[in-house]
Residue, then its C-alpha position, 0 to 999 in steps of 0.5 A: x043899246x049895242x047899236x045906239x053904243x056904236x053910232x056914238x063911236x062912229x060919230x066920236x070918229x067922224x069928230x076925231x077924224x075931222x079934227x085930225x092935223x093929218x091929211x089923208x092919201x086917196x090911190x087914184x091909179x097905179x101902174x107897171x110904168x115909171x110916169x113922172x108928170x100929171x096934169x088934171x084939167x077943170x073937169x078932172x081928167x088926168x093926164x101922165x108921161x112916160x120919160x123915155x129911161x131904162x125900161x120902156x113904156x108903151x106910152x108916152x103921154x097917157x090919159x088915166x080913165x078910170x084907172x086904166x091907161x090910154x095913150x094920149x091924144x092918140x098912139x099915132x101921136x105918141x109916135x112923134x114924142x122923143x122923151x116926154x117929161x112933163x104934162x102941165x095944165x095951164x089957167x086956161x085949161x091947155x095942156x101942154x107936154x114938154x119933151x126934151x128929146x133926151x132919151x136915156x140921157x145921151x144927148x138931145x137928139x136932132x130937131x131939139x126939144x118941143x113944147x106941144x099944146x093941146x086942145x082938149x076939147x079936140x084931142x089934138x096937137x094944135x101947136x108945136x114949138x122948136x127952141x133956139x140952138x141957144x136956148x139949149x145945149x147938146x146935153x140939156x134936159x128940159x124938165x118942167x114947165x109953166x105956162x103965163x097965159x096973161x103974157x103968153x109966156x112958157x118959163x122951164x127948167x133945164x134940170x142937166x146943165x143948169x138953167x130957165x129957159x123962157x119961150x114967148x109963145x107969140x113970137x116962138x122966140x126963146x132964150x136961156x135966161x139963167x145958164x150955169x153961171x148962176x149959181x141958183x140954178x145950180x145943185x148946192x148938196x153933193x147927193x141926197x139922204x133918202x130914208x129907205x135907200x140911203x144916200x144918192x150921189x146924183x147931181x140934178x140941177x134946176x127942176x122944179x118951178x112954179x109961177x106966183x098967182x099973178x105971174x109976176x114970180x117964178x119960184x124954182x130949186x135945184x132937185x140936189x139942192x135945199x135952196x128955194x129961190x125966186x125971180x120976178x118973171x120980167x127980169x126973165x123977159x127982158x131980152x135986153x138983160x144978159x144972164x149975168x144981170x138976171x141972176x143979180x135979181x135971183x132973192x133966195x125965198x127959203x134958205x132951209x127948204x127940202x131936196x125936191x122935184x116939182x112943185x105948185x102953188x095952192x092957197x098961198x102954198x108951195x106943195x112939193x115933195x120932201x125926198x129925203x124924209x119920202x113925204x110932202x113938204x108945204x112951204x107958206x108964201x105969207x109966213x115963210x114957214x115950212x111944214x113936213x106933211x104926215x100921211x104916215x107912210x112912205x112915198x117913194x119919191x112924190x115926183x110932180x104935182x096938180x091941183x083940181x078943180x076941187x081943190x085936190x093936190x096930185x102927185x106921181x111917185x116915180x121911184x127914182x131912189x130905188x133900185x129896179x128890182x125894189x120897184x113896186x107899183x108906180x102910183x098917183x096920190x091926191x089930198x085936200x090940203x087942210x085949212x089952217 
């Protein structure tokens, strides 16, 4: 009788637990080191980078196996990366690795930012591409890139000053499609209310970004900000275009969004990190509406995003908000989305 009483239970659980409106946060890895990007290929490896800030990692760019960190594709190439910032997974399954060469934020640093591709059934760097002097200015900090594989083309964020920048991946041409003149690349709020920590008085311009399924989209925010925008991506190609005619084009997507970091697209969805309230925010492309996912704990600061193969969103928290000394283990989280 006793264990007929408790298969009922379990049963009554797996059906309260399906039934249940709230995801649920699976711990993939941890680590000593503040990461920031993730990529995940289609046979779910896992990639991560180390932004070059106050406390040194001894990596860079790192594959996750099993837990356990390794430098990726190889240490010797570690070398050659300044301040990686971003690791991203494009529909062809290329990793790429975008490194501004800001270390610590004190200026771009000689020969300017790269963007790597990665072949990863070789490990290896197969190209490497160097931006224009005006694609960039002495303080600018690349922070997040998408890859259109249908057009070849790399659209990023410059997270310091302000700006897209667009680089044609045939030609090795770039540009700054928007520059600080336009307001939407631009931070709107004076700092950030964060939950645990109180209110943050840095400015962070243009950071996250995304591109529609058909890449005829990018959407993108300012981190200090609570405007989603978006721009359709040949306005962003058209060099006969100067910025202030590009910016005409820019169409506020949500007016009431969440201060956040990066973001990626899923289902019709914008997953990107709720900062203030330390959670995830989903935003609906079809209805506009926008939605504060309960996981019911903190996240210190969700900071970039992925999806698998199995339809898995990951994300790196980064704990930017908090002092040192109140650090934890950084770590890197994955969910399914539920189905409406």
């Amino acid at each position: 009788m006793k264990l007929k009483t408790a298969l009922i239970i379990l049963i009554l659980l797996g059906i309260f637990n399906a039934c249940s409106d709230k995801p649920s946060l699976i711990k993939v890895a941890e680590s000593d080191y503040q990461w920031t990007g993730i990529a995940v290929s289609e046979e779910g490896r896992i990639f991560v980078n180390y932004p070059t800030w106050k406390v040194p990692s001894p990596f860079k760019v790192a594959e996750v196996i099993d837990g356990k960190e390794v430098a990726y594709p190889s240490m010797e190439a570690n070398e050659l990366f300044v301040c990686v910032q971003s690791v991203v997974i494009d529909k062809l399954n290329r990793l790429w690795i975008l490194d501004p060469a800001n270390p610590q934020f004190k200026g771009v640093v000689d020969g300017g930012p790269k963007l790597y591709q990665i072949d990863l059934r070789t490990n290896e760097i197969v190209r490497t591409f160097s931006f224009s002097d005006s694609a960039y200015t002495a303080t600018s900090y690349l922070n997040d890139v998408r890859v259109d594989t249908k057009d070849d083309i790399a659209y990023m964020t410059d997270s310091k000053d302000g700006a897209i920048v667009v680089l044609d991946l045939k030609s090795g041409n770039s540009w700054r499609a928007l520059d600080n003149n336009c307001p939407a690349v631009m931070a709107n709020l004076d700092g950030i209310n964060f939950k645990s920590t109180g209110k943050s008085n840095g400015i962070t311009n243009s950071d996250g970004i995304e591109l529609s399924e058909d890449g005829k989209m990018l959407y993108f925010a300012a981190l200090t900000g609570d405007i989603l925008y978006q721009i359709p991506t040949s306005v962003l190609r058209d060099t006969t275009l100067v910025c202030e005619d590009r910016c005409k084009e820019v169409s506020i997507l949500n007016e009431k969004n969440v201060p956040t970091d990066g973001m990626i697209l899923y289902n019709g969805k914008l997953y990107m990190a709720d900062l203030p309230n330390e959670s995830v925010w989903s935003f609906d492309l079809a209805t506009k509406q926008g939605q504060n996912l309960d996981f019911g704990q903190t996240i210190r600061w969700a900071d970039s995003f992925a999806i698998d193969a199995d339809g898995y969103v990951y994300f790196t928290t980064s704990q930017i908000n908090y002092p040192e000394q109140e650090r934890v283990k950084y770590e890197i989280y994955k969910f399914r989305p539920l189905v409406p």
